[in-house]
N, C-alpha and C positions, 0 to 999 in steps of 0.2 A: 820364490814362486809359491812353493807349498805353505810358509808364511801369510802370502794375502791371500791365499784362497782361503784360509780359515777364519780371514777377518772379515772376509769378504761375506762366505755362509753367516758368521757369529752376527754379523751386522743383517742380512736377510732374515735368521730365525728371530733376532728381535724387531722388525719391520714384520712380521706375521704377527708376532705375540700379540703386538700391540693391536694389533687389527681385527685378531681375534678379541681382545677385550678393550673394544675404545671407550667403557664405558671405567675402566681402571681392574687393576688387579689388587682385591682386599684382603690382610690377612688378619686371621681373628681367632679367637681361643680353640675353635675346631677344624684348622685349617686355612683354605685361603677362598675366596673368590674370584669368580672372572666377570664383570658385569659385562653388558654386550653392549648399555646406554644407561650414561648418569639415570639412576630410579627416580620416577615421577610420583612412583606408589607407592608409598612408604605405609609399612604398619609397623608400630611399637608393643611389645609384647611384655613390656614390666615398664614400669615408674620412671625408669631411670634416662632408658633414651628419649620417653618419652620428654623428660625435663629438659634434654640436650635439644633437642629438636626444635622442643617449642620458645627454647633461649635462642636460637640460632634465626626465629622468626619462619619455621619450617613445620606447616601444619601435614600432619601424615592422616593417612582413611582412615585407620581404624587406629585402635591401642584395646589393652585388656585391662579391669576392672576400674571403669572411668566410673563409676561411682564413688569408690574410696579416694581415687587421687585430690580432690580439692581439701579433703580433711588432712592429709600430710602433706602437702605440695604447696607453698603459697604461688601457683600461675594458675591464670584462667585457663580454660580448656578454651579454644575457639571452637562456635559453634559445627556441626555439622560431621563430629568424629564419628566412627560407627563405635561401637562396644562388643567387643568380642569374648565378654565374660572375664569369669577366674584367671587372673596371671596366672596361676600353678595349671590349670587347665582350659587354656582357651578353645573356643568351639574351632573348632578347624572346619569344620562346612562352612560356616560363614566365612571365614578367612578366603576357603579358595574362592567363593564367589564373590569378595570383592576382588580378584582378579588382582592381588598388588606384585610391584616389580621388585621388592625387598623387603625381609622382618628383621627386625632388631629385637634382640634377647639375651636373657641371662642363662649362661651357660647352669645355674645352680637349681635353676626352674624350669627350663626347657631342653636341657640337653639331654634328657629319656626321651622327647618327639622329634628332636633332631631332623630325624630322616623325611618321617611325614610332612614337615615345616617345608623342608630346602625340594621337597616335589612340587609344593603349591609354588615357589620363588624361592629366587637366594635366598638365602638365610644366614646374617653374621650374630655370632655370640659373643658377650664381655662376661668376663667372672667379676667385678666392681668389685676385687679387693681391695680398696682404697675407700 
């Protein structure tokens, strides 16, 4: 008896998790995330997801120093990205008012703003040691 009642909770507290984050639970170089709805809003905050994204056929609002990207990057930018300044220092007023549902970043360049990033939206980090 004491047996199923523990499978019984164990299977309840994972029918909550999940429901707390149906949007998936992500884990990333500082942690984990709990999305609450797949991100509609995507901003890229270095080069690199942005290249993942825009390979994946997944245009994000904004990304940072989209000037320099077409000089190292052979992919078009699709019209209409915002520019949110310096990878190493991106404006964070404009970030929060594009209002996005998640940033993508390099832990090697953003993980000093960390905290302020993940206030405007989740925020997952890669270290791209590879």
């Amino acid at each position: 008896m004491q047996k199923s009642l523990w499978l019984v909770g164990w299977v309840a507290a994972l029918a909550l998790a999940q429901a707390a984050c149906p949007g998936g639970r992500v884990a990333h170089d500082l942690g984990e995330v709990c999305l609450p709805a797949p991100p509609k809003r995507v901003v890229t905050l270095d080069w690199r997801p942005l290249e993942d994204l825009l390979l994946l056929g997944v245009r994000p609002v904004a990304g940072a120093d989209l000037e320099d990207f077409p000089r190292w990057v052979r992919l078009s930018l699709p019209p209409g990205i915002q520019n949110l300044g310096s990878r190493t220092a991106p404006n964070l007023e404009s970030l929060a008012a594009i209002t996005p549902a998640l940033n993508l970043g390099y832990t090697g360049f953003h993980g000093r703003i960390y905290p302020a990033l993940y206030r405007i939206a989740h925020t997952l980090f890669s270290a791209y040691l590879h």
